[in-house]
KEKE-3310 file (N, C-alpha, C; in steps of 0.2 Angstrom, whole numbers, plus 5000, padded with zeros to 4 digits):
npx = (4927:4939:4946:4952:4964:4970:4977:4993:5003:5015:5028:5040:5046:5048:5045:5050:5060:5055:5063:5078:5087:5081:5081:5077:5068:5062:5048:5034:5030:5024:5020:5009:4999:4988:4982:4996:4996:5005:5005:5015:5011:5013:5034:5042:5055:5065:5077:5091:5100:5090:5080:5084:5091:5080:5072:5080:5082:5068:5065:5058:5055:5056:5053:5042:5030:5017:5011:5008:5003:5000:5000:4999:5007:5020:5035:5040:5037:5035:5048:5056:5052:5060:5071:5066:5059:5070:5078:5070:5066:5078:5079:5067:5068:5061:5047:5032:5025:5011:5007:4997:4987:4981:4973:4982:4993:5007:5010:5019:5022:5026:5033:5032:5048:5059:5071:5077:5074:5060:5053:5053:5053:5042:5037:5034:5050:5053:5048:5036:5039:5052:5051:5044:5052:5057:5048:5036:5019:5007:4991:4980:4966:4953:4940:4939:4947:4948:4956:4959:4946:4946:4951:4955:4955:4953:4950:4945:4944:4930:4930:4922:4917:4919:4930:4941:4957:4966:4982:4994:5004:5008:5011:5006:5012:5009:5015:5024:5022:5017:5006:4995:4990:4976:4968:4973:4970:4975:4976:4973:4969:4970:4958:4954:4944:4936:4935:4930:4927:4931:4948:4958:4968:4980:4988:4996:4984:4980:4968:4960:4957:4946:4939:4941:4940:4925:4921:4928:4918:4905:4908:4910:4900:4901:4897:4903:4921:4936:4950:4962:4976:4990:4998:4991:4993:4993:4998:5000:4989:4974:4967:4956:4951:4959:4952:4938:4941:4944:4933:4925:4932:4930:4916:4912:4919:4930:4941:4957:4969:4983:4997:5005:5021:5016:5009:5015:5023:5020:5004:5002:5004:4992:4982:4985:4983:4968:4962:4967:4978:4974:4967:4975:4992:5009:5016:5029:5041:5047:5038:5025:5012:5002:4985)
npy = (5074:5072:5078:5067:5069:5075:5066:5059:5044:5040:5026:5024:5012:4995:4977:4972:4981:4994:5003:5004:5012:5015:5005:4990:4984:4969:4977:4992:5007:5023:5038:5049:5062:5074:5087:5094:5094:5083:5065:5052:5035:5024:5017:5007:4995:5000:4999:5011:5015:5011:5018:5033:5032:5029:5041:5050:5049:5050:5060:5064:5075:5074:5087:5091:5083:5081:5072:5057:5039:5026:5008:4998:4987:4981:4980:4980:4991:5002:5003:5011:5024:5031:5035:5044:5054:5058:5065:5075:5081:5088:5094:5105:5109:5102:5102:5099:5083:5074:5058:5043:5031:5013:5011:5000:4999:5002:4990:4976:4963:4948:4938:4919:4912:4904:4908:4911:4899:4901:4911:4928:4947:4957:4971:4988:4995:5004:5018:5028:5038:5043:5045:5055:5064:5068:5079:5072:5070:5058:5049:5040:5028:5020:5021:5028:5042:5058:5065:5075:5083:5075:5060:5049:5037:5020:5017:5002:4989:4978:4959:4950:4942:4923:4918:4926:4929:4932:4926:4912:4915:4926:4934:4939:4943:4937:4941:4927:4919:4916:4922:4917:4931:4930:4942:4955:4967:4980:4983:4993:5002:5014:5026:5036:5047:5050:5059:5047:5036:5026:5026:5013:5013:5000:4993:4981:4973:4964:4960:4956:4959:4962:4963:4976:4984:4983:4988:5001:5005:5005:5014:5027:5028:5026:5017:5013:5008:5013:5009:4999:4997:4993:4982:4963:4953:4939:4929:4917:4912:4901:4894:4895:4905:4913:4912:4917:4930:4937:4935:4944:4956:4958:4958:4968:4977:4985:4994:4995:4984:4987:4980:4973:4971:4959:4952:4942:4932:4920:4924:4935:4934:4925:4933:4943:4935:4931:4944:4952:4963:4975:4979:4974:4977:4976:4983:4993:4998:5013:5016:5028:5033:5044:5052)
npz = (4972:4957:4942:4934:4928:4934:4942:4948:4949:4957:4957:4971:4978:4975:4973:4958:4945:4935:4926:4919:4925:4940:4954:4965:4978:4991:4996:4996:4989:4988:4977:4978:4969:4969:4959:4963:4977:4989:4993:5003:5000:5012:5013:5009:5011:5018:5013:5012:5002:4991:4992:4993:4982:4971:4976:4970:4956:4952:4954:4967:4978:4997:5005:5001:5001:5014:5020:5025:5022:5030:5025:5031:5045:5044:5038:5028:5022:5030:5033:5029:5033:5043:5036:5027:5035:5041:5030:5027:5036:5037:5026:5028:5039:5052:5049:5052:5049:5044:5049:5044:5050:5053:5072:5077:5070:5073:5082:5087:5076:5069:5058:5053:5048:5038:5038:5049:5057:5062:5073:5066:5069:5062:5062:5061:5063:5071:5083:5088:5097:5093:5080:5081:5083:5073:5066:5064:5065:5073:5069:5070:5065:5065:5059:5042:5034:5029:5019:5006:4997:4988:4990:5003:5013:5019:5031:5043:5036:5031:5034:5019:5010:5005:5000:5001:5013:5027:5028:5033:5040:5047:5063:5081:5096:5114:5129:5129:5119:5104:5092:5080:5067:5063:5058:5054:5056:5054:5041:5027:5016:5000:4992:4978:4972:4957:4941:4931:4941:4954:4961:4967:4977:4984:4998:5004:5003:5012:5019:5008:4991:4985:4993:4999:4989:4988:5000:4998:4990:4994:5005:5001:4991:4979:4963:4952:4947:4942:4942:4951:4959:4966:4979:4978:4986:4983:4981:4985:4982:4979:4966:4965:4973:4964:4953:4959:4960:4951:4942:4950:4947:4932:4933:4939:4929:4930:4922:4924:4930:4938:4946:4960:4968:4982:4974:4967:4951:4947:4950:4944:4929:4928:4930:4918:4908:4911:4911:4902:4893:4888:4901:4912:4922:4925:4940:4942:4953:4947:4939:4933:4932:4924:4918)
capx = (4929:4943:4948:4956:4970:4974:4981:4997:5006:5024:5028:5048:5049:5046:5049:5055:5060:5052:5066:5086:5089:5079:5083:5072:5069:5056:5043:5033:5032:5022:5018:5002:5001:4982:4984:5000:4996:5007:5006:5016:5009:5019:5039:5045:5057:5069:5086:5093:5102:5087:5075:5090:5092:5075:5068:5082:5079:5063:5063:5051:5055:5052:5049:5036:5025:5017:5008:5011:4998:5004:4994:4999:5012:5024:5043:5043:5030:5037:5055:5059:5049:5063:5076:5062:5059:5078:5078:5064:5067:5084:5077:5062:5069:5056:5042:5028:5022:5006:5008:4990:4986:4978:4979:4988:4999:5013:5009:5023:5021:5031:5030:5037:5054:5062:5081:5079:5070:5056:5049:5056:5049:5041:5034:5039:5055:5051:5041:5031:5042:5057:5049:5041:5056:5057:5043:5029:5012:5004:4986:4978:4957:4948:4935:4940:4950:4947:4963:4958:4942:4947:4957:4951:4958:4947:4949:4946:4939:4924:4930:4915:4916:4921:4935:4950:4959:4974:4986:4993:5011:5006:5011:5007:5016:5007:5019:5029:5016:5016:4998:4991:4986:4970:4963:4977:4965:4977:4978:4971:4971:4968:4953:4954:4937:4939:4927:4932:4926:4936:4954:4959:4977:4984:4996:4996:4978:4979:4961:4956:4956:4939:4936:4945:4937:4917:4921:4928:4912:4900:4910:4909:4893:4902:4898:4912:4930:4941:4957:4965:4983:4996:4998:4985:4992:4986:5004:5000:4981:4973:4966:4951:4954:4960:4944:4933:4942:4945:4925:4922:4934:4925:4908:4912:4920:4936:4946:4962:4971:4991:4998:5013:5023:5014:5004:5018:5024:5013:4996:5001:5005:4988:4976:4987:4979:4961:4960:4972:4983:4970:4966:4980:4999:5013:5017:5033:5048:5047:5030:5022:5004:4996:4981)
capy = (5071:5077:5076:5060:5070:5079:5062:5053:5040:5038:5019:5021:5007:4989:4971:4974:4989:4996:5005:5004:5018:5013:5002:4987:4980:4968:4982:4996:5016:5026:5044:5051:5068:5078:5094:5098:5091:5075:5062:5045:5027:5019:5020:5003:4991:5004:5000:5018:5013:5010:5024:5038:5033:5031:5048:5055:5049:5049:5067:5063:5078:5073:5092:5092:5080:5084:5067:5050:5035:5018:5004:4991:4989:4976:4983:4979:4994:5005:5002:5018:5030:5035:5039:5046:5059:5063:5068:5078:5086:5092:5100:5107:5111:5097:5106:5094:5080:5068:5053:5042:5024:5011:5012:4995:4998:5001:4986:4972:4958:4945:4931:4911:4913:4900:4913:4911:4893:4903:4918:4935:4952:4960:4977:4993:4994:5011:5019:5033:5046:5041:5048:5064:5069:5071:5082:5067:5069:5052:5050:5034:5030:5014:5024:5033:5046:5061:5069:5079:5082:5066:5056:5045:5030:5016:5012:4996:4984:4970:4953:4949:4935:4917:4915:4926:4928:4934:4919:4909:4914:4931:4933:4943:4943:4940:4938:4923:4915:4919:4919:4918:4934:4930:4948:4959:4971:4990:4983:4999:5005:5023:5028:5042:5049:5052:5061:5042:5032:5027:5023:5010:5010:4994:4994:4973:4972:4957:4960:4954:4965:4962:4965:4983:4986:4982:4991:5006:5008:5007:5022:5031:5030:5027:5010:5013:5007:5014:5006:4995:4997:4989:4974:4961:4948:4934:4926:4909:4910:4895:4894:4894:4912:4916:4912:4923:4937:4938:4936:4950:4962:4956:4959:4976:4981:4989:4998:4994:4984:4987:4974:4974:4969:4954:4949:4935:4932:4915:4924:4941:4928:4922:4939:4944:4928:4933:4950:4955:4967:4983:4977:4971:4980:4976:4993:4992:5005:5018:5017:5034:5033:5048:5054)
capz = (4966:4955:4935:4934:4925:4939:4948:4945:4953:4955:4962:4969:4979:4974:4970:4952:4944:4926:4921:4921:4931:4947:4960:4967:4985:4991:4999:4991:4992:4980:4979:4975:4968:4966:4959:4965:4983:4989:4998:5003:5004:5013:5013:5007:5017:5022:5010:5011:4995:4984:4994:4992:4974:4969:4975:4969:4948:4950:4956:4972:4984:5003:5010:4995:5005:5019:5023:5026:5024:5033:5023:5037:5048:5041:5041:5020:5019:5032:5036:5025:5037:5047:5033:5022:5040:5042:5024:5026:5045:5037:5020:5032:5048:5056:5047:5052:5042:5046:5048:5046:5051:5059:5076:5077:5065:5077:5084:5086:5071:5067:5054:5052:5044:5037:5038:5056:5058:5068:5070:5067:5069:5056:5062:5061:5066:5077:5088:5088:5100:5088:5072:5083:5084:5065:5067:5064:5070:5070:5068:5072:5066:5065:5052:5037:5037:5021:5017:5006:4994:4985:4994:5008:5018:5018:5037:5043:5029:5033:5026:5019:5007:5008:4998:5005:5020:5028:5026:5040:5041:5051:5070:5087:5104:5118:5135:5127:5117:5098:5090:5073:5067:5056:5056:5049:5057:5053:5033:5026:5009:4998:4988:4974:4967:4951:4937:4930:4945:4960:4960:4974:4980:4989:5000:5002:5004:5017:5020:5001:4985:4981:5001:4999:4983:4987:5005:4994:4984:5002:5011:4995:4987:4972:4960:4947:4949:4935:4941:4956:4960:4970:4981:4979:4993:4977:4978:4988:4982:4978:4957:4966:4974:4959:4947:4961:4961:4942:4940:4952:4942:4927:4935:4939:4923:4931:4915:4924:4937:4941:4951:4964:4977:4985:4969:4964:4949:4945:4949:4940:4923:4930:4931:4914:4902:4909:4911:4895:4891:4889:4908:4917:4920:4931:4943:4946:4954:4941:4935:4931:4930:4923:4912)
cpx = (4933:4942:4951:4962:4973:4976:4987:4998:5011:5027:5039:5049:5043:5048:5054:5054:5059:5055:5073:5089:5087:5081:5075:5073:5061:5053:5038:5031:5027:5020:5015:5001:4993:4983:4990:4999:4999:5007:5011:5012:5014:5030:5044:5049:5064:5078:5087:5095:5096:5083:5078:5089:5086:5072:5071:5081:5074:5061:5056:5057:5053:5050:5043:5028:5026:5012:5010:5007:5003:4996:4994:5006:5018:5028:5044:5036:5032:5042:5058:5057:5056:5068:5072:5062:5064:5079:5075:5066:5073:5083:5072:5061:5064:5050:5038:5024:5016:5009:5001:4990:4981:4979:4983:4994:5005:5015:5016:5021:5027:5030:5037:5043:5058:5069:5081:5077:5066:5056:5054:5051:5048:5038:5037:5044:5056:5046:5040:5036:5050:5055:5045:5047:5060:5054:5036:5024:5007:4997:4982:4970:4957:4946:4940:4943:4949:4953:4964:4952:4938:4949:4954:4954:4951:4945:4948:4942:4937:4929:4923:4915:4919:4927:4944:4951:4964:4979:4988:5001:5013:5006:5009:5012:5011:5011:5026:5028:5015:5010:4996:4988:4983:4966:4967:4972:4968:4978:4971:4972:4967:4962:4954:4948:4937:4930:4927:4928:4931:4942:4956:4965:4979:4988:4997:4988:4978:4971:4955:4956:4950:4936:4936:4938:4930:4916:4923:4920:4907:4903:4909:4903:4892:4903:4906:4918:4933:4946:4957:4972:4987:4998:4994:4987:4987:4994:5005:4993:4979:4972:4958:4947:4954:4955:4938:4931:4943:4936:4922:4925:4930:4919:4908:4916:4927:4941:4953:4966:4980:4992:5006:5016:5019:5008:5009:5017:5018:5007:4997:5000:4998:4981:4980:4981:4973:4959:4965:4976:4978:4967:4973:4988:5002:5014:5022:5038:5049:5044:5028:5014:5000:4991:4980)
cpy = (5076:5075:5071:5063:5076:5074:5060:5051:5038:5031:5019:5018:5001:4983:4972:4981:4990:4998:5005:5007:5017:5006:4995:4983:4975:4973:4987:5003:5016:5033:5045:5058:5071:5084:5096:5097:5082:5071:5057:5041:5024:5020:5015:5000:4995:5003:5005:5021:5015:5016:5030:5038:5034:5037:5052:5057:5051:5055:5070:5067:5078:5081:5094:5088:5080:5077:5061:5045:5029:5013:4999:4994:4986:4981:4983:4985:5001:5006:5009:5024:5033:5039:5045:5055:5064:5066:5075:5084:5093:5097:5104:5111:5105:5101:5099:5090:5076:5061:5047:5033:5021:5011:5004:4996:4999:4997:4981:4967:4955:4939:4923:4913:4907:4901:4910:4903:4896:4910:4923:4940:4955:4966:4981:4995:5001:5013:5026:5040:5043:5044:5055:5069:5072:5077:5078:5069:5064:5055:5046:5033:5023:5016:5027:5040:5051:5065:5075:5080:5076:5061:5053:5038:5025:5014:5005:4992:4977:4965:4949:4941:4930:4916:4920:4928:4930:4931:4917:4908:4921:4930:4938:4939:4942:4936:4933:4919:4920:4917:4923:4924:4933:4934:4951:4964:4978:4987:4988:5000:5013:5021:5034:5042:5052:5055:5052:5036:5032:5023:5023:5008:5005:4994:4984:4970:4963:4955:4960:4961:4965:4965:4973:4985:4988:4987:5000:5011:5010:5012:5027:5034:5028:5019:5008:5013:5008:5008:5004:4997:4995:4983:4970:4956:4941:4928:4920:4908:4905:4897:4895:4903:4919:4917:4917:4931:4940:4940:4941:4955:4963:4959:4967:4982:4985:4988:4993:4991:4984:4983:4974:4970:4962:4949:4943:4936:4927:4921:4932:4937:4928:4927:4942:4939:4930:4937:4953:4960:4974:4984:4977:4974:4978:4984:4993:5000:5008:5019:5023:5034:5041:5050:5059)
cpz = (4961:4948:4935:4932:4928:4945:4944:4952:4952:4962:4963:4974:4977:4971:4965:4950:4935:4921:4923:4926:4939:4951:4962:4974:4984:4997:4993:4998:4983:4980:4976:4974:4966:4966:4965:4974:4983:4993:4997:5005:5004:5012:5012:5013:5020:5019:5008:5002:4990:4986:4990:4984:4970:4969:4969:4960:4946:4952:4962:4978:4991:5006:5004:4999:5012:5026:5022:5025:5025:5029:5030:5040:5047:5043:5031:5019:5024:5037:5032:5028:5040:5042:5028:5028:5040:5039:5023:5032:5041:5029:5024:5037:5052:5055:5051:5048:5047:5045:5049:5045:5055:5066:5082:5073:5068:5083:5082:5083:5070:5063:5055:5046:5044:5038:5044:5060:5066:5066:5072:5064:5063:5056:5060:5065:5070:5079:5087:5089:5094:5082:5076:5083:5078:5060:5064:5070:5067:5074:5066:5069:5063:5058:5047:5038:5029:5021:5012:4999:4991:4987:4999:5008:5019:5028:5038:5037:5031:5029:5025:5013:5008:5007:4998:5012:5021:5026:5035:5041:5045:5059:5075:5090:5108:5126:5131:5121:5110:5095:5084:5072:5058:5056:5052:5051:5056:5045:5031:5019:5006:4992:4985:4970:4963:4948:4933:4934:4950:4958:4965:4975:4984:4991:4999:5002:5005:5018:5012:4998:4985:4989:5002:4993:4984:4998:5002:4992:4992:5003:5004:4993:4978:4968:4954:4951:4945:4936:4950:4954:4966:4972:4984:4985:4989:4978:4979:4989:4978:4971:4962:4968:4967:4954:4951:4958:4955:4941:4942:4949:4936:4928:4935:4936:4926:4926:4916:4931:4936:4945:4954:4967:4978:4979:4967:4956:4946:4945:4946:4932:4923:4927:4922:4907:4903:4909:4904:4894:4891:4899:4915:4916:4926:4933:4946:4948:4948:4938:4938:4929:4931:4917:4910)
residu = (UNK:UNK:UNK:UNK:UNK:UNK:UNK:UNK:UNK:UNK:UNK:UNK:UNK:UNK:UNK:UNK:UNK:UNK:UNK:UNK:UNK:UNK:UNK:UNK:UNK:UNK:UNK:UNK:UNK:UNK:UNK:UNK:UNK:UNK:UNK:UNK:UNK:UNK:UNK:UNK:UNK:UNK:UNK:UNK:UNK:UNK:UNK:UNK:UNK:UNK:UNK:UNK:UNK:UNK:UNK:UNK:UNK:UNK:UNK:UNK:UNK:UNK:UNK:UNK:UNK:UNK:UNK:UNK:UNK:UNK:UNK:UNK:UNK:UNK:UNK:UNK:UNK:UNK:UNK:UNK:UNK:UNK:UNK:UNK:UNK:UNK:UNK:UNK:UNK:UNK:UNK:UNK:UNK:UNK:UNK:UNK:UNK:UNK:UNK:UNK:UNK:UNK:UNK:UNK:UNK:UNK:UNK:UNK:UNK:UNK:UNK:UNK:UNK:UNK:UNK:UNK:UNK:UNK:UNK:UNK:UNK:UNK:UNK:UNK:UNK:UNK:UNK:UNK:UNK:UNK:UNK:UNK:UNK:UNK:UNK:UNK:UNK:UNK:UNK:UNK:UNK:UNK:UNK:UNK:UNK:UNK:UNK:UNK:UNK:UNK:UNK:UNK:UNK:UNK:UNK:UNK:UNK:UNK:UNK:UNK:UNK:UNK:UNK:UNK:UNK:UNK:UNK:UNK:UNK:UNK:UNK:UNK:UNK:UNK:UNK:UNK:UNK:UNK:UNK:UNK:UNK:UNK:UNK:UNK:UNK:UNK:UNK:UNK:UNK:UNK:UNK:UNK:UNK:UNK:UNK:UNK:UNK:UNK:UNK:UNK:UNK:UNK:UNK:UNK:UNK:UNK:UNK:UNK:UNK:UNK:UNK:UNK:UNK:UNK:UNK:UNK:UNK:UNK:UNK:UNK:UNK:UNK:UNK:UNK:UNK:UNK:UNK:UNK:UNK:UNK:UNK:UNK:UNK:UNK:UNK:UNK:UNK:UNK:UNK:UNK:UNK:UNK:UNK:UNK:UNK:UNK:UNK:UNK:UNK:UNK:UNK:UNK:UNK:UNK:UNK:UNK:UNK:UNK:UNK:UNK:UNK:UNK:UNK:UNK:UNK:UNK:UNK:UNK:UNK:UNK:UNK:UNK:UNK:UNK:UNK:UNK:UNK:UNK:UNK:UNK:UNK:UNK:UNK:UNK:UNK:UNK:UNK:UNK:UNK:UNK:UNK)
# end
């Protein structure tokens, strides 16, 4: 458990951007900083353009970070890993970084695309020995992973209540034969234990926010939620979804939710009107969150 005012969070990839000077793609990237230790979540969809530019505003050094968390494995969440690596090897000499996931996440996925009429790949656009030679050392775990005092990877997250789900525009490969994936089973998210309570990182959290959230506090021990942040995956959620997940924030008094990437415009409008303004923020490309 740290001071709360020894975390920030600096969000430089995402949907929209907060401030004139940065750049926006669809994906996210965020970097996490405890005392002076850094990590990456995730590395956004990989436009060199808006990566390069944002580090460079936003003052986010890659041989400063020595770690990598993969929330999932999508291409709009880890299509930046290789140029993020390049950048890094060639300030660094190929210092060694971690790289930590589930161990799917390097698994080939693909979704229904309307661009292509049918399906196009949506994973990580590399492989493993391709980023080793950047000096990546990947590091695969089902469970929880503790990174460092505070810091902790949620591993895989139960779905446990009724009302969310992965969506149904999610593919595998098997042979020829494309198939629905209804687990999203490497969707992963960060845990930060605060003097505060815990503050719950989201990469898309395909595996429910409220699911992430109440799997958090179990590995933990810990009932307080200060804050949620990133992507709730609420953006093709029913009103129905919507009324849940709002009453379980409610319920458990969480201070502060930041909302990203796959939250949708409607249903952030939506968690805005009932969670209010002392509650509810967008967290877009250039948000600076510290205390």
């Amino acid at each position: 458990m740290i001071p709360i005012n020894q975390l920030q969070i600096r969000t430089i990839s995402e949907n929209t951007a907060a401030l004139p000077i940065v750049m926006a793609e669809w994906g996210l990237s965020m970097e996490i900083s405890i005392n002076n230790q850094k990590f990456l979540f995730d590395t956004g969809a990989g436009n060199i353009n808006v990566l390069r530019h944002n580090m460079m505003v936003m003052g986010v050094h890659p041989e400063a970070i020595d770690h990598i968390i993969l929330s999932h494995g999508h291409q709009d969440h880890t299509g930046g890993l290789r140029f993020f690596l390049e950048q890094r090897a060639f300030l660094t000499g190929a210092k060694p970084v971690k790289i930590y996931g589930h161990p799917e996440v390097m698994s080939a996925k693909y979704v229904m695309s309307p661009l292509v009429a049918g399906y196009r790949f949506f994973g990580c656009p590399f492989v493993s020995g391709e980023l080793e030679r950047y000096g990546a050392e990947m590091f695969f775990s089902k469970e929880p992973i503790q990174l460092n005092d505070a810091l902790l990877t949620t591993g895989e997250i139960p779905m446990i209540n009724h009302y969310e789900s992965v969506g149904n525009t999610f593919f595998l490969k098997s042979g020829d034969d494309y198939i629905e994936d209804t687990e999203m089973i490497d969707d992963l998210a960060l845990i930060v234990q605060t003097d505060r309570g815990l503050v719950v990182i989201l990469g898309c959290a395909h595996r429910g926010m409220i699911n992430t959230i109440h799997h958090a506090q179990k590995i933990t021990g810990i009932d307080t939620v200060y804050m949620v942040i990133g992507g709730t995956h609420l953006i093709n959620a029913s009103i129905e979804r919507m009324n849940e997940t709002i009453d379980e924030i409610k319920r458990l008094k969480i201070k502060r939710v930041g909302v990203s990437h796959c939250t949708g415009a409607n249903a952030a409008a939506y968690l805005l009107e009932k969670l209010g303004h002392d509650v509810f923020f967008n967290n877009n490309a250039g948000s600076v969150i510290m205390f």
